[in-house]
Steps between C-alpha positions, in 0.01 A plus 500: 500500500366628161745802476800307328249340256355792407779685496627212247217573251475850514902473380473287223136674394708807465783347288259316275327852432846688451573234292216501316568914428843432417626139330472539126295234293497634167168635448434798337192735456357697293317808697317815466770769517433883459362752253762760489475837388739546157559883511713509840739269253547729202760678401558721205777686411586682192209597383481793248371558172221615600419187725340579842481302795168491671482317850203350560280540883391160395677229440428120256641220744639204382485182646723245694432152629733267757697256456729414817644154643334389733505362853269220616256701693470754212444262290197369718388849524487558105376155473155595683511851335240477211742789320818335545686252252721239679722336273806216469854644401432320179135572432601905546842477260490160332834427534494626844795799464375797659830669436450484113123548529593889702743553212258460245249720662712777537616454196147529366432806769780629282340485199162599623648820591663564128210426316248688687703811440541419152104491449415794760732756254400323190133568577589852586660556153830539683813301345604165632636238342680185636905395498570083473624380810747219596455078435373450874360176574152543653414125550452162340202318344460148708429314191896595426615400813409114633617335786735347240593795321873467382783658663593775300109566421484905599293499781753243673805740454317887481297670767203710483689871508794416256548703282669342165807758418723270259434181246789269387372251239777323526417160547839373667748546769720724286248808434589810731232761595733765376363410180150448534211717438376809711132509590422847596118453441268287502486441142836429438443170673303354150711664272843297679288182490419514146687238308536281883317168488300313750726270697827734462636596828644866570622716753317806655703756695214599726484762831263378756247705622550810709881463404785745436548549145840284494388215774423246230494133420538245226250239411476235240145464372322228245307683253116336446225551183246752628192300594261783276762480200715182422692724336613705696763486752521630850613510781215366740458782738178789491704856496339752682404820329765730616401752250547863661288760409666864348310769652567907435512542928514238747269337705550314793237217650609399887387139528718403783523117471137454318575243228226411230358665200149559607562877601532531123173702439493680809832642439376621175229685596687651803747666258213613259341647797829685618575629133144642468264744672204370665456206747435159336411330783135512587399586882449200699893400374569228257741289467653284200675197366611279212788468285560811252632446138656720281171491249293622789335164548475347917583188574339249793728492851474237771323559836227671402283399826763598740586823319125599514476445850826724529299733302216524756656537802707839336203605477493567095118520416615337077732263382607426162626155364518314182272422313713173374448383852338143558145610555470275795789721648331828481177318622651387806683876529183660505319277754847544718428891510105473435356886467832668656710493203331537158726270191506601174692315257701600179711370219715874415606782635210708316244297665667553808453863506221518357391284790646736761326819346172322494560418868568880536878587402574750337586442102878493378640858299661395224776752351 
């Protein structure tokens, strides 16, 4: 007599749990992710002059964090997990476009990559120097960009990933983009816009991201006063740094689809480590992260917590982060791991290996 009742509930028990695995709701987290070793990703080819390459047995890691959709019941899970972030579409991007938010962080993985290798020669007294890259938009500042933003306001008509290849000034039906201006770099963008005006609209000949060189589109754009300088006029996009670092061999950093700049540091001292003898990272294994810039100097990341208890479960017995950090951040990091994971923090790339000799590396041979 009970069979078909139970029977009943057992059913939809089991679709309400498949459903809670599967139905998307829009929530996305923010997780610890893994501690990676940096050497297996290293290539260098070309080398000569004297360079040598010097694998290392051990290995810096850098760091990774999470950040899938979710599904209902995962999002239950992370919700009870102390270590887990849950968050609303628009609480993770703001304007809730994951699309352009994983353009921009590869984009900035990108950059990460060129920079580190830029500093990691430079402090080995090898040449490097870096090449302008192309006007790519990288983003827009919300201030810019209201609800009621006007039509042809640029981040209503361009997409994070275009990349600006031709500027007509004309301000009129009858210009033709034969004429207009070429923007190779970067910096030709402020030299076309010098003697434009705030309010003046123009046309950009622009390739979306990821394109062929000759899929391209026109758009018609209102110029705007730069909210930092009246005088000047711009656009109203933020270009990414697409500089590209010149190098005397190559070097090669397998990322996969990691996006984010906070493999920055790591990076550099992974290719210091390869281009010298000795083993900079201490026994025990470390592992680092922050931003890396040009001057030497780190920069904070997000997800410290999660990326410390990554950290621990590798294994690594030290783990470097910034010293820019909120304080309350590396506070909480350190009672995440408690005595498993020892965190330093530093502000450069000297302090960093400084840190990892005193932690027993090895110290860097100059040439």
């Amino acid at each position: 007599m009970w069979g078909v009742p139970f029977a009943t509930l057992a059913f939809l028990v089991m679709i309400v749990v498949i459903g809670a695995m599967v139905w998307p709701m829009q929530r996305f987290e923010t997780a610890p992710g893994r501690a990676k070793l940096v050497a297996p990703r290293l290539s260098i080819e070309g080398a000569s002059d004297g360079v040598g390459v010097f694998e290392p047995d051990r290995s810096v890691r850098f760091v990774t964090a999470l950040g899938s959709e979710l599904a209902p019941l995962q999002s239950f899970m992370g919700w009870i997990d102390p270590y887990v972030d849950v968050q609303t579409c628009e609480q993770r991007f703001g304007d809730c476009d994951p699309d352009a938010n994983r353009t921009i962080q590869l984009g900035a993985m990108s950059t990460a990559k060129e920079i580190a290798s830029f500093v990691a020669l430079d402090y080995l007294g090898l040449d490097a120097s870096f090449d302008m890259g192309p006007a790519q938009v990288g983003g827009f500042d919300p201030a810019l960009c209201p609800d009621d933003a006007p039509e042809l306001r640029a981040c209503r008509v361009l997409s994070v990933g275009d990349t600006i290849v031709k500027v007509d000034l004309s301000v009129n039906d009858t210009g033709s983009v034969d004429d207009s201006i070429d923007i190779d770099v970067v910096t030709d963008l402020s030299k076309a816009l010098a003697d434009a005006e705030p309010g003046d609209v123009i046309r950009l000949v622009v390739r979306p991201f990821d394109a062929p060189a000759d899929e391209v589109r026109t758009v018609k754009v209102e110029l705007m006063a730069s909210p930092d300088d009246p005088k000047r006029t711009i656009i109203g996009f933020n270009a990414r740094d697409t500089r590209t670092v010149k190098l005397p061999f190559e070097i090669g950093i397998d990322t996969d689809e990691i996006g984010g700049p906070s493999a920055g540091l790591a990076f550099t001292v992974a290719l210091i480590d390869e281009l010298s003898p000795g083993e900079l990272s201490p026994p025990g294994g470390v592992a680092l992260t922050g931003t890396i810039a040009e001057d030497g100097s780190v920069g904070p990341i997000g997800a410290l917590v999660q990326k410390a208890i990554a950290v621990k479960r590798s294994g690594a017995r030290y783990f470097i982060v910034p010293a820019g950090q909120d304080p309350a951040d590396v506070e909480a990091a350190r009672r995440a791991v408690g005595t498993s994971v020892e965190i330093a923090t530093v502000a450069t790339l000297a302090e960093a290996l400084a840190t990892l000799e005193r932690w027993g590396g090895e110290p860097v041979t100059l040439r």
